[in-house]
C-alpha positions as CSV (number, residue, x, y, z in Angstrom):
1,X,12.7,10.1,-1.3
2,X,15.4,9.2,1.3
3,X,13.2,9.2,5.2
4,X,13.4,7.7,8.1
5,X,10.3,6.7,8.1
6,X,10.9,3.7,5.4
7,X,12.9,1.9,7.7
8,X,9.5,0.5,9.0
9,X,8.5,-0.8,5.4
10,X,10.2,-3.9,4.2
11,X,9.6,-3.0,0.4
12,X,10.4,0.7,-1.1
13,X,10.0,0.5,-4.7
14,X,7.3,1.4,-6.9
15,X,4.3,-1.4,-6.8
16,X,0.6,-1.9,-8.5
17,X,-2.1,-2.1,-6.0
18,X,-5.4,-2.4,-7.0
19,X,-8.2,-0.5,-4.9
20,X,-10.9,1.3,-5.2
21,X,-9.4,4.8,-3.8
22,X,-6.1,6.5,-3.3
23,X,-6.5,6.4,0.3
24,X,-7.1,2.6,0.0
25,X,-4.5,1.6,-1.8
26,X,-2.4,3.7,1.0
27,X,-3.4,1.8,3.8
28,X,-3.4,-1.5,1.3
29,X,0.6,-1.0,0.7
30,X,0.9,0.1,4.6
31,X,-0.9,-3.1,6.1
32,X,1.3,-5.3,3.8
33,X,4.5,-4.1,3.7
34,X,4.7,-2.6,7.0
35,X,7.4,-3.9,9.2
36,X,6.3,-4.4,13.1
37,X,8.8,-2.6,15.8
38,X,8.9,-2.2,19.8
39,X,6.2,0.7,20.5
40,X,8.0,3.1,22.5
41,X,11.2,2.5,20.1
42,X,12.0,5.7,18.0
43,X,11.0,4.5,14.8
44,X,7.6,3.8,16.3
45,X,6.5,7.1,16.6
46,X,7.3,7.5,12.9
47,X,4.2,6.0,11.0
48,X,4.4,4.1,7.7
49,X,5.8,5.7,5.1
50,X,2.8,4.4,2.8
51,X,0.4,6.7,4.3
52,X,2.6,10.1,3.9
53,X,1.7,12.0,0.7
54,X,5.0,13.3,1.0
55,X,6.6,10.3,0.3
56,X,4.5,7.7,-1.8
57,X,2.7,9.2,-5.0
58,X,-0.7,7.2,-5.9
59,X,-1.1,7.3,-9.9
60,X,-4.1,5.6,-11.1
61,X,-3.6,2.9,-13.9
62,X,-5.3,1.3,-16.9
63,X,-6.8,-1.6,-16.3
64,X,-4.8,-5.1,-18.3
65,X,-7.2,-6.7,-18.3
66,X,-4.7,-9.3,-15.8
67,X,-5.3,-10.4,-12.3
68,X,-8.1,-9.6,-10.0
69,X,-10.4,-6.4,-11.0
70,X,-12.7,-6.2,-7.8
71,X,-14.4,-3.7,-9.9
72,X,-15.5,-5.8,-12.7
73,X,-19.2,-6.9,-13.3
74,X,-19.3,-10.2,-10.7
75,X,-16.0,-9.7,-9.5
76,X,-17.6,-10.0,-5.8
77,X,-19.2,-13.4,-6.6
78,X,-15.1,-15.0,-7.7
79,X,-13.8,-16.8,-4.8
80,X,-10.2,-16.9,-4.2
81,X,-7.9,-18.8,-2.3
């Protein structure tokens, strides 16, 4: 959906996040992809467009059994780098 408000994201497309929530995955996408701009500026009063209902649709997915799972059995005990 066109928006001002994605000016302050540096990626717009669809994307996989894995968290445990909706809301998480929200701020997730919004802590990296947001882009930083002058407070004060116009587009800072605009908020990410990651955290607007009305613009990003969360749609849970099947697991692939791929990547990280942080909610498989001793998934907290995995270290990463």
């Amino acid at each position: 959906m066109p928006d001002p408000a994605w000016s302050l994201s540096w990626h717009a497309e669809p994307c996989e996040i894995v968290a445990e929530t909706p809301e998480l995955a929200r701020r997730l996408a919004a802590g990296r992809f947001t882009v930083a701009v002058h407070p004060g500026k116009p587009l800072a009063s605009l908020g990410s467009p990651w955290l607007d209902r009305r613009l990003v649709h969360v749609q849970p997915l099947e697991p692939t059994g791929f990547g990280f799972d942080p909610t498989r059995p001793g998934a907290q005990n995995e270290q990463h780098s």
